[in-house]
N, C-alpha and C positions, 0 to 999 in steps of 0.2 A: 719775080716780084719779091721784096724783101719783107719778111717775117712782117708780122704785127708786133708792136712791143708790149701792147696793153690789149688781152683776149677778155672777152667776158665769160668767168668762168658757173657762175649759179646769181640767177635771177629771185629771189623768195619774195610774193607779193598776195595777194589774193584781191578777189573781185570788190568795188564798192557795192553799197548795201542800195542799190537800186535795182526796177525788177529788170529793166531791159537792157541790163548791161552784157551780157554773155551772145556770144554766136558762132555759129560750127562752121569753118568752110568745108566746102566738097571736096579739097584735100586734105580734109583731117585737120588743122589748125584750128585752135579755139581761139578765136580775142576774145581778149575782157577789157572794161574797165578796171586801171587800178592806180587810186586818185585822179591826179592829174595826165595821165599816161594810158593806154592803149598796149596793153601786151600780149603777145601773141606767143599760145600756149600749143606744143609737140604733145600730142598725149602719150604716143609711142615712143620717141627719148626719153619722155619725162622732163621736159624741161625747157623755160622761157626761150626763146629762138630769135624773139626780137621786141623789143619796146619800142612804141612810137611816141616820142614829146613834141604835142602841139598846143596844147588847151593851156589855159592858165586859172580856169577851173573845172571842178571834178568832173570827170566823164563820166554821163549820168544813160548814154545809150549808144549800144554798140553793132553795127549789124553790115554781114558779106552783101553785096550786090549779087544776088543768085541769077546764073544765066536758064536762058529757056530749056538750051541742050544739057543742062549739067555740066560743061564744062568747069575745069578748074576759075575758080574766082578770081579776078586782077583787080578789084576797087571795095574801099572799104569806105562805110561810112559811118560816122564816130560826130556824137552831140555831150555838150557839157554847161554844166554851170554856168561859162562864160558866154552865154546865149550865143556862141555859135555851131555852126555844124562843118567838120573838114570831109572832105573827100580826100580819100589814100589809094594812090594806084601805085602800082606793082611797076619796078622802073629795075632789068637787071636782078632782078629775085629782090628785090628788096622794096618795102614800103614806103613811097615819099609823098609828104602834103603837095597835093595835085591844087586841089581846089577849095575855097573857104567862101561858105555864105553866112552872109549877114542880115537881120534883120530882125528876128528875135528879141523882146526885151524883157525875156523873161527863161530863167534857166530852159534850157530842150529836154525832154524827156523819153521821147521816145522818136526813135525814126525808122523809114522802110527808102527801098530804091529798085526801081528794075530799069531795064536796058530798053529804051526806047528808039526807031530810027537809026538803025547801025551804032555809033560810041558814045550818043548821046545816053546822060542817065540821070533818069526821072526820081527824086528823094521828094519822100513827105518828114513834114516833123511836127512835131506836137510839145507845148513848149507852157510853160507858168504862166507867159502872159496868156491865158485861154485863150490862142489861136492856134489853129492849122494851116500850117504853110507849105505849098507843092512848089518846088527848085527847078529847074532845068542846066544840066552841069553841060556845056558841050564839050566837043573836043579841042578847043580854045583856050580851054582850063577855064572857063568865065561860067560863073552861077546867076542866072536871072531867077526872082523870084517870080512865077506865075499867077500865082491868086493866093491870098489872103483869108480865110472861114474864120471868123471871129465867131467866140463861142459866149460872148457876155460877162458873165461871173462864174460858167461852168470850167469844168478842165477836162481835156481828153487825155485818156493814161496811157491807150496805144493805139498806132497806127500800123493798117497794112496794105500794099499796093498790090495788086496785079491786073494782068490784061479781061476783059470781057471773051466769052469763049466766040470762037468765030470771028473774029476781028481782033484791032490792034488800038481799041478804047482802053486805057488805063481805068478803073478803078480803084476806088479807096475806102475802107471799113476804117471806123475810127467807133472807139471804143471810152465811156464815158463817165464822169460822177453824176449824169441824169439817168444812168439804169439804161440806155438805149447805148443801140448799136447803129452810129448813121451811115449810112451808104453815098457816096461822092461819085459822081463818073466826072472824065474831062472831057471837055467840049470847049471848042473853039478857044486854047489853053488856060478856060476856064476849070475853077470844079462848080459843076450842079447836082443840087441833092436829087437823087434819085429816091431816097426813102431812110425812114428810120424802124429798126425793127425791136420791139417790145417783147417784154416778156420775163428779162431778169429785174431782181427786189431789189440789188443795195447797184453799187457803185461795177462797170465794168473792167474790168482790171487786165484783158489780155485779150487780142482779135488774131488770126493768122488764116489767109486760103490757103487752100491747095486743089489742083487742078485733077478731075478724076473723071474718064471716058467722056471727054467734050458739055461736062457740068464744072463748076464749081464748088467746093464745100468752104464755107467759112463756120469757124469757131471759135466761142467767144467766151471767157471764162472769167466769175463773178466773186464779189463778197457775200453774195446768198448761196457761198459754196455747190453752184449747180455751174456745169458745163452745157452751151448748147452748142448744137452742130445745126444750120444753116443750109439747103440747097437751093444754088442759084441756077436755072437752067435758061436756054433761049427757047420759046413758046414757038412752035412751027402752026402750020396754019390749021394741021387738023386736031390742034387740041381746041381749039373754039367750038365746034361743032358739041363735045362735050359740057358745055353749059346749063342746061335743059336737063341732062339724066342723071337726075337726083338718086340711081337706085345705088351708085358706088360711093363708098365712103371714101374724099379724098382730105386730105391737109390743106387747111385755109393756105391760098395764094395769095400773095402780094405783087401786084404786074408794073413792072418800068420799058419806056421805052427807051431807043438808043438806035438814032439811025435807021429808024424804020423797023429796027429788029424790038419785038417784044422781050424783054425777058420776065420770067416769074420766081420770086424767092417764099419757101416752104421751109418749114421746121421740120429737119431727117431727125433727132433723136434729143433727149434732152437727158446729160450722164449726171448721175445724182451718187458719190462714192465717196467726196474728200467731207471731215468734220469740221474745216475751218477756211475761210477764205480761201479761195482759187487764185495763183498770183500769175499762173505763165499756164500757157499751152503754145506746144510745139508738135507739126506736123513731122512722121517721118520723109526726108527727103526722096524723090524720086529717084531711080535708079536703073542703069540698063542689064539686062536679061535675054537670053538668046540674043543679043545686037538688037532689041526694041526697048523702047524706056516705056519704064513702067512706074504708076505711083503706089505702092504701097497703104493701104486704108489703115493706118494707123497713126494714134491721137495719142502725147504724152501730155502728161499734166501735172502741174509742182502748187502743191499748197502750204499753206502758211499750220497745218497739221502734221507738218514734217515729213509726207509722204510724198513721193511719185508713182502714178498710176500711167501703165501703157491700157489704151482700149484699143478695141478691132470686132467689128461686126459678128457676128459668126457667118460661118462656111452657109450653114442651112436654113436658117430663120432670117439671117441678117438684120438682126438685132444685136444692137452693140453692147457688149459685155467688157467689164476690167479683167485685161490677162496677167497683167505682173503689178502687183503691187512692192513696191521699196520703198525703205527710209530708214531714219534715226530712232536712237529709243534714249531714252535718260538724256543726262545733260541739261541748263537750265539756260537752253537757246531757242531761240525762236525758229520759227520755222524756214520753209524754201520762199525765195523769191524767181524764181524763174526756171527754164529748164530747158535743156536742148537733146538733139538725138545725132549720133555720130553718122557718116552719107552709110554704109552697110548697114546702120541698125543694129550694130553689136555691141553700141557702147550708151548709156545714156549719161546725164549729168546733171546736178542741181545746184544750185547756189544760195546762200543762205544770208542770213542776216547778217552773221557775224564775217560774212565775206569769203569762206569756206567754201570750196568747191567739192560738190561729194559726186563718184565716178560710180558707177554701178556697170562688170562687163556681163554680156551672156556669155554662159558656163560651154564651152563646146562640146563637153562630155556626158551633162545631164539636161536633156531637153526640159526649159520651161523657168533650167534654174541663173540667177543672175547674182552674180557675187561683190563685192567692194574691190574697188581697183585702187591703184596707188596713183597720187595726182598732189601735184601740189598746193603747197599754203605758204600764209606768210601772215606778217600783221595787218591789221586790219583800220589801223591807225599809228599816227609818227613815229618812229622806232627812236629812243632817246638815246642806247648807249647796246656797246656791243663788246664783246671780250672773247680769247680766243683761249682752249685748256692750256694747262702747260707742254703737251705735245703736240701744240697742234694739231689734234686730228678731230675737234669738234668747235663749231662756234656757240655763243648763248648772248642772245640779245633780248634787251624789256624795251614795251613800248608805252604808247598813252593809251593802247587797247587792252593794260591791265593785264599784260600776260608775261610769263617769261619763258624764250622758248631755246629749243636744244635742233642744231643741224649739223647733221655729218654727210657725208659720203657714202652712198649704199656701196658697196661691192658685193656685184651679182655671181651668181655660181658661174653662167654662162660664157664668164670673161669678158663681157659686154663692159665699154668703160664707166667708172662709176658716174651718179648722180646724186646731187645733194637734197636730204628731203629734212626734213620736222619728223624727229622720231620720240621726243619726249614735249611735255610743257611743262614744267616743274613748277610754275608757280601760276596760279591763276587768281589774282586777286580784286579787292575791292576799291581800291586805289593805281589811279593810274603810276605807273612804271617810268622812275626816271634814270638808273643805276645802279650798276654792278661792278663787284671785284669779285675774280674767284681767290682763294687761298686754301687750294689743292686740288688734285687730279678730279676728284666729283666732289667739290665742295665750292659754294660759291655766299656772298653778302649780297643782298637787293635792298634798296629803298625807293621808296615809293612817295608820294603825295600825301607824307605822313611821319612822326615826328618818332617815329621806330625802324630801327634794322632791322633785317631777318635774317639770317643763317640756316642754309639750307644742304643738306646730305641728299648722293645720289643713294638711292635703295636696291638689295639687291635686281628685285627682279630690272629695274631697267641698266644694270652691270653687264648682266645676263645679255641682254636683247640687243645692247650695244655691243658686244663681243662678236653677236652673231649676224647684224647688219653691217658694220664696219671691218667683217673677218680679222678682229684679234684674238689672244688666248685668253679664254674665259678664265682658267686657271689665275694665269699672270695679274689680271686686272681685278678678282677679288683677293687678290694676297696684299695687295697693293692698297686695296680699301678695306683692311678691315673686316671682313667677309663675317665673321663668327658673332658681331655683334648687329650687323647690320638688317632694319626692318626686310620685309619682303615687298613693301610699297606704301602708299600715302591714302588719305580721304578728307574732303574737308567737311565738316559738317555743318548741314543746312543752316545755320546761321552765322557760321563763324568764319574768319580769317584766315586761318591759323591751318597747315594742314598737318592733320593727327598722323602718326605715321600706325602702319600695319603692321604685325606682325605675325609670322606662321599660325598661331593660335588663333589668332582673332579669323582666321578663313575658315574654321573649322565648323560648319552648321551643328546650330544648336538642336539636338535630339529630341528632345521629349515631344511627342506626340500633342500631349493636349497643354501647351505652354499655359501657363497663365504670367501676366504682366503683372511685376512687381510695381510699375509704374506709366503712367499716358507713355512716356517719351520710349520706353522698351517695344513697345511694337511699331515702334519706325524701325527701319535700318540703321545701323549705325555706319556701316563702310558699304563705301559703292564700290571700292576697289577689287576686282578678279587683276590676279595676274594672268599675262599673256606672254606667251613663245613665242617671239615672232620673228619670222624669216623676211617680210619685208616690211615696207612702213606701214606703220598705221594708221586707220583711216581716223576722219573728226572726233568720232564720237569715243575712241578708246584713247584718243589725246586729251577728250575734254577730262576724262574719268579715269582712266587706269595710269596714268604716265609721271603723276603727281610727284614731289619730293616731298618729304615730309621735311618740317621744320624744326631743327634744333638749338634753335636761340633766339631769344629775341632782345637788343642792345638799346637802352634808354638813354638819353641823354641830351637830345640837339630837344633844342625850343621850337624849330619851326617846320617847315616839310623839307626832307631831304633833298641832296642836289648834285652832290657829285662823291667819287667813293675810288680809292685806290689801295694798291697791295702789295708788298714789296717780293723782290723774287724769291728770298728765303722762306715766304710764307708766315714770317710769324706776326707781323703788322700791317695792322688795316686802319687807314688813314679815311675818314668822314666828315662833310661838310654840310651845312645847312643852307637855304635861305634866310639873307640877313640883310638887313636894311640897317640896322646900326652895330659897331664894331664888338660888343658885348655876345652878340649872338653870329657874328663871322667867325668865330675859333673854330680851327680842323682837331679834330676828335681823334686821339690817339687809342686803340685796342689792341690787347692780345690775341693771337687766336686759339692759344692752347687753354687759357683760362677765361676768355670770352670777358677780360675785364677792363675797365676803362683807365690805361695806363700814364695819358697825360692831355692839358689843352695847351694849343698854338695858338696865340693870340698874335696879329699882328694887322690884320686885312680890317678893313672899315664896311666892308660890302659883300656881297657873297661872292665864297672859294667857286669861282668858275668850272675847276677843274685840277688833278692835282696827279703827281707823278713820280713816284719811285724811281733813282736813280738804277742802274741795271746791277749794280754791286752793292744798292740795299744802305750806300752810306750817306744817300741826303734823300729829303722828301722836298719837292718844287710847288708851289701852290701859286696858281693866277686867278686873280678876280676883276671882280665887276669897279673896281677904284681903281682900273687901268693902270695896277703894279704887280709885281710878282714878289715870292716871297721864296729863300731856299732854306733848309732846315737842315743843319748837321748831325747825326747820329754819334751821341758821346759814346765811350770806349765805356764799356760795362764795367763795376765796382764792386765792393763783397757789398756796399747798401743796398746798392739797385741793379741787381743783375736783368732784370725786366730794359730792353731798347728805350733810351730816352733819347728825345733832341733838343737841340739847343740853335738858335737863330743865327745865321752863318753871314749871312746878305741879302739887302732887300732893295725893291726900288721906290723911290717917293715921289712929291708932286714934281720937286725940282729937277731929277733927273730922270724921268720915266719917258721913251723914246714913245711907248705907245700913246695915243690922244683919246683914245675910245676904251669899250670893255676889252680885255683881253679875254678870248674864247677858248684858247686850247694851248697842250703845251707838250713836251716831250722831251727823251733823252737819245742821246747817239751811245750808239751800242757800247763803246767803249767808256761811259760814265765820262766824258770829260766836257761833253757840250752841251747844252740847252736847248731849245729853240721854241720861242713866243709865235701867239697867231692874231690876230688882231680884229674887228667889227671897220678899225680903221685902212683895213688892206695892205694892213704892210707884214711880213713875216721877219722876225730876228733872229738869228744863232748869239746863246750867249756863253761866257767862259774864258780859262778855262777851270775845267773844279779841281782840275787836279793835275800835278807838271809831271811833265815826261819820267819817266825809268826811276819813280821814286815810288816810294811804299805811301799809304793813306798820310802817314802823322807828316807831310809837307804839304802846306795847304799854299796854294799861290793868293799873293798880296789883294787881290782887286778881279772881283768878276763885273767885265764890261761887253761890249758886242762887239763880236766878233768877225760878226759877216756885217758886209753894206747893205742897206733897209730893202729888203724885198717887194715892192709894189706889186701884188698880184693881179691887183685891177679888179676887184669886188671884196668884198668882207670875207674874209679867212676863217672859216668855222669852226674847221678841224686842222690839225699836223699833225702829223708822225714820222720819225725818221727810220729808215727800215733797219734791221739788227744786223743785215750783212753788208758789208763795205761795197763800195761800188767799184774800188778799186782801191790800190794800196793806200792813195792820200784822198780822195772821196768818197764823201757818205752822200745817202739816196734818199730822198724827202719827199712826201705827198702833201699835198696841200686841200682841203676840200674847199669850197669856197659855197657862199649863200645860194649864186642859181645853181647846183648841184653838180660842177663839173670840178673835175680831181686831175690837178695838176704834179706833174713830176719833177722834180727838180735835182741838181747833183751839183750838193754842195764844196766846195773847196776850200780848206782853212790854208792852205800855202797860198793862196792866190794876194794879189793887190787885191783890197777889196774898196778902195775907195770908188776905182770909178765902175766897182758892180761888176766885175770881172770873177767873183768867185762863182756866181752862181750860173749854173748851163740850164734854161728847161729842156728837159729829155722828151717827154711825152705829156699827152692829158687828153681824156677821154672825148670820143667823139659824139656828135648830137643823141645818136641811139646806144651810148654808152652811158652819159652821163645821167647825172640822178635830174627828177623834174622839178627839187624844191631843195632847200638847204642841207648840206651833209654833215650832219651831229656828230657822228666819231666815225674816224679811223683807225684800222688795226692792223700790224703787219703780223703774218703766220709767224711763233715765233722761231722756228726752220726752213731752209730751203727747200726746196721741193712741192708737190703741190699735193693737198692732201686726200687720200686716198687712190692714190696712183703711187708710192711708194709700195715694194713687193710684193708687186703682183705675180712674178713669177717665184714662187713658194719654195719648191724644192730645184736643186741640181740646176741651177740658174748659173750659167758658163757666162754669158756675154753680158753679167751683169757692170762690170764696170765703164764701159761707155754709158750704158743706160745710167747709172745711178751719177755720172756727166751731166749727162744731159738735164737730168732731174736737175743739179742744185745749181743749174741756169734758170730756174724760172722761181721768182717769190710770187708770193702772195700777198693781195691786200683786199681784206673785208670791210666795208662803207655801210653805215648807216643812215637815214634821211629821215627830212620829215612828210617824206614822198611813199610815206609805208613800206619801202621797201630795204631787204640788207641786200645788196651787191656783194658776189667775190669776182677778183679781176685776177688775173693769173701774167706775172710781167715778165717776159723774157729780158734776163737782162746781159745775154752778146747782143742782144739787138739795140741795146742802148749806145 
């Protein structure tokens, strides 16, 4: 079978802020929701294994088809915004949409499924138009919907199915904003109420069985922050006879029949531990022992207090007590939305507002104790731009979730291959994130939804912590940064923007015993920052607070909320743009970086700079906008007036000869400074050029830059381009394309070619359905080296057979994808296999 050309190398997403978006399979795979998309999380690689695009809006509930025997899961079922619910079954190891039911007309929120009748499989869902609707998928791939529970004006927040003990009656708990918990059985493929059980004050918020010695326990967990636990058992004949003797005290019954069988349901316990709403409860799954399955009596539970509580009976009384209690501390995030438990019970998980998945393992060394596990994250909303160091060996992308985040490559001691995780967040602000340029090894520009730059410095301790995740020389990379000046980390303070940077001093606790406060604001904290050592990533809560950059500039100037921002490779100019609706306020903003000062404006665009892009030898700057022209900027030869970088307007395109008809979205250069290339909303991609003629120095500038290549039709709006920095071969260069539904096209451009009738361009590759992104892809970036990062030297010392391997290496590039699918993609491209 011949190679892939296009692997998918790190997946960075996290969960939506819904409560029933996560679920564990019995082999250890977690789905989640993330946006529009279904990802399926390896806890043990660490890392995304497969994305499912089906929905066309957010997936709002995620849950395995659990078998009776614990067998490995084969179906998934996944509900969303788009009021449908898909059925995924397992086809060749892989996840493909089996089955779509319709009928919902109101987002789904929560669903359940068991195996009914051999491959039949029975799903409830619970959905904004307040109803309840029970499915039947059979093995025909065909969903009938069975009955209907209209719930009036009320809303049910979760559903849970399973069988009646002793027989093969589905029921169903649904859970509610009337305080009750109502009970469904089916009959005749109807559902009939069997009963509604009272007792909790606010709104219900989470129901789940679990089956235990031929009873049932349901649990149901509330906004009157109390958990109840539920026993349903079948009534045999000699408990009637008990009627009459008043002298035992037992627990008020509630009796349903079914088939002749009575059952009764009693309240076993009611757990009173979390201080804020109850959002999820999760049973531990059953498991087998000696070769008999056993269920395990133990209840996890995630509240919006930030905590997760394991309970379990005790041994001697059997009265249920909290065994482990976990969670977050600081931070100005809200709490857990749900929670699940790994099939052994040695791992549990929670999920949180901010879409953050928190992993908690048990300690195998210290009985009782559970420690933070490493687990991934990503944003949480659109990711707008993304940029790679200048060695390639870390990426940093902002999003609309207001953060700016840092991911490398862990390199484990064990030789295990790396994984890419979030080991810093440098900026965490109050304005959504819409671009970045870096301009040096830990130094980078952001702007945001706001009429200010920021300039931002890496700090020593995260120099530090990157040296030691990433295995470089700590040495080498503070000589490199300045070490002697540099804080020891960041803080932002409680009301400001801005983050203050730390320094050694400021960690030093203040001594005196009986302080007195010079002022109110002194007995707050001033720094929440502790530095950390860390050997691997860090979990949420030292991302939200210790990982910080501090800020060392801030650059005035654009009239209206920033919008795009580039850097030239020599690092000393940084090119900024604004939103602008009239020509006066579309000037690209020219800066220093050594003086942080504002060196000149480019007036030329009517509309806003879309996007903008330093030539790879620093001697033009390219700017495309929203007036469907482009603009190229010449860099004049420096003077004894103005030794400061100025430019000067080279060539531009107008109404009358501008080949695009729409905005133009993106742009770039080919590594050798001599080509262009436009992208379009109108689906066409251009090469333009050339800038510069063959085997001559800069001072020969060729007569007329026009296009180059014949019109590219991509066949959807063109979002992003990038041309990759290594040749595809002596006379081709290698192009990606991203396009609006989120698939990334390859292409290998020809400048010898006839290109009239469309003969230069070859597409090589473009990502497959469970590759591509599920919404439009905002930027592209190619590694700017071959090889793929951190899998360069891994064998350290007395490495003999290193030159084949390091072969091998600079056949595969890199390319990092942003979306507005929350997610950053890395693809790793073999290119012999082109």
């Amino acid at each position: 079978m011949a190679a892939p050309i296009i692997e998918t190398c790190h997946v960075a997403c996290c969960a939506n802020r819904t409560p029933n978006v996560v679920s564990w399979s019995r082999e250890g795979t977690i789905a989640f929701g993330t946006c529009n998309s279904v990802a399926l999380y390896d806890p043990q690689e660490r890392r995304v294994v497969a994305v499912l695009n089906g929905h066309t809006g957010r997936v709002n509930a995620v849950q395995w088809v659990h078998r009776e025997d614990c067998a490995p899961e084969s179906h998934l079922v996944s509900g969303g915004s788009d009021n449908r619910l898909i059925l995924w079954e397992a086809q060749n190891d892989k996840l493909r949409q089996s089955v779509e039911c319709k009928g919902h007309t109101g987002p789904v929120c929560a669903v359940d499924a068991l195996h009914v009748n051999g491959s039949n499989i029975l799903v409830a869902s619970s959905a904004a138009d307040s109803t309840v609707r029970l499915w039947l998928c059979n093995e025909n791939k065909q969903a009938e919907c069975l009955h209907t529970v209209p719930f009036g004006s009320g809303f049910m927040m979760d559903v849970s199915l399973t069988l009646l003990p002793g027989s093969k009656v589905p029921i169903l708990a649904c859970g509610g904003d009337d305080s009750r918990v109502h009970l469904y059985v089916q009959s005749n493929g109807q559902l009939q109420k069997a009963m509604s059980l009272q007792g909790h004050e606010d709104w219900v918020r989470g129901v789940a069985w679990t089956s235990i010695s031929g009873d049932l326990l349901l649990a149901s967990c509330s906004q009157d922050c109390l958990i109840r636990v539920w026993r349903l058992r079948a009534k045999c004949e000699t408990d009637t006879g008990e009627k009459d003797n008043h002298t035992t005290i037992k627990m008020k019954e509630d009796v349903f029949e079914v088939r002749d069988t009575v059952f009764a349901v009693s309240l076993e316990t009611v757990l009173a531990g979390h201080e804020n709403w109850v959002y999820g409860v999760h049973w531990q799954p059953a498991l087998y022992k000696c070769g008999e399955l056993q269920q395990p009596l133990s209840l996890l539970s995630a509240s919006m207090d930030k905590t997760m509580i394991l309970w379990a009976p005790e041994e001697v009384s059997g009265v249920w007590v909290e065994q482990v209690r976990v969670g977050e501390v600081g931070g100005n995030t809200l709490g857990f939305y749900g929670c699940q438990m790994s099939p052994d019970g040695s791992m549990i998980l929670a999920h949180a507002f901010h879409g953050a998945l928190h992993l908690w393992c048990k300690d195998q060394d210290k009985e009782g104790e559970w420690r933070p596990g490493v687990v991934i994250s990503g944003h949480f909303n659109a990711v707008q731009d993304l940029t790679w160091d200048p060695e390639g060996e870390f990426i940093l992308s902002v999003g609309s979730d207001q953060t700016t985040r840092l991911f490398t490559p862990w390199r484990k001691q064990d030789g295990k291959l790396p994984t890419w995780h979030e080991i810093s967040r440098p900026q965490i602000h109050g304005y959504d994130m819409q671009c970045l340029a870096m301009v040096g090894r830990f130094q980078f520009v952001s702007g945001a939804d706001e009429k200010v730059l920021r300039v931002f410095q890496a700090p020593r301790n995260f120099v530090e912590n990157f040296a030691n995740i990433s295995g470089s020389s700590r040495e080498k990379l503070l000589t490199s940064s300045d070490s002697a000046n540099l804080p020891e980390g960041a803080s932002t303070p409680a009301l400001g923007l801005s983050n203050k940077a730390v320094f050694q001093g400021d960690l030093a606790p203040k001594t005196t015993d009986d302080q007195q406060f010079n002022s109110i604001s002194d007995q707050y904290q001033d720094s929440y920052f502790h530095p950390l050592n860390m050997t691997e990533p860090p979990p949420e809560d030292h991302l939200l607070q210790n990982t910080l950059w501090p800020e060392v500039q801030k650059l005035y100037g654009h009239g209206f909320e920033m919008f795009c921002l580039a850097s030239d490779s020599t690092r000393t100019v940084v090119a900024s743009a604004c939103k602008a609706s009239k020509a006066e306020h579309a000037a690209v903003l020219l800066w220093s970086t050594s003086s942080w000062c504002q060196l000149q404006t480019l007036q030329c665009h009517t509309l806003t700079v879309t996007q903008m892009a330093f030539s790879p030898d620093a001697q033009f700057l390219l700017a495309v906008s929203r007036d469907r022209t482009w603009s190229l900027w010449r860099r004049n030869l420096p003077t004894a007036e103005s030794p400061e970088p100025q430019f000067s307007l080279h060539a531009h395109t107008g109404k009358d000869n501008a080949i695009h008809s729409r905005i133009i979205w993106s742009c770039d250069w080919s590594p050798d400074s001599k080509y262009f290339v436009t992208s379009s909303r109108d689906k066409k991609v251009i090469v333009w050029g050339p800038c510069r003629l063959e085997n001559t120095g800069n001072s020969v500038l060729p007569p007329e830059i026009k296009p180059c290549s014949s019109v590219l039709d991509v066949g959807d709006a063109a979002t992003a381009v990038a041309f990759c920095p290594l040749l595809c071969s002596a006379k081709s260069y290698l192009l990606a394309v991203g396009l609006e539904c989120g698939r990334i096209l390859l292409y290998q451009w020809s400048p010898d070619q006839e290109f009239m009738g469309g003969q230069d361009w070859i597409r090589c590759a473009e990502t497959d359905t469970l590759q591509s992104h599920a919404l439009a892809v905002k930027r592209l970036r190619w590694r700017p080296k071959a090889g793929q990062a951190g899998c360069e030297n891994n064998k350290k010392d007395g490495q003999t057979d290193g030159e084949s391997e390091t072969e091998e290496e600079s056949s595969w590039v890199q390319l990092a994808s942003a979306s507005t699918d929350h997610t950053v993609k890395i693809f790793s491209i073999n290119k012999l296999a082109l």
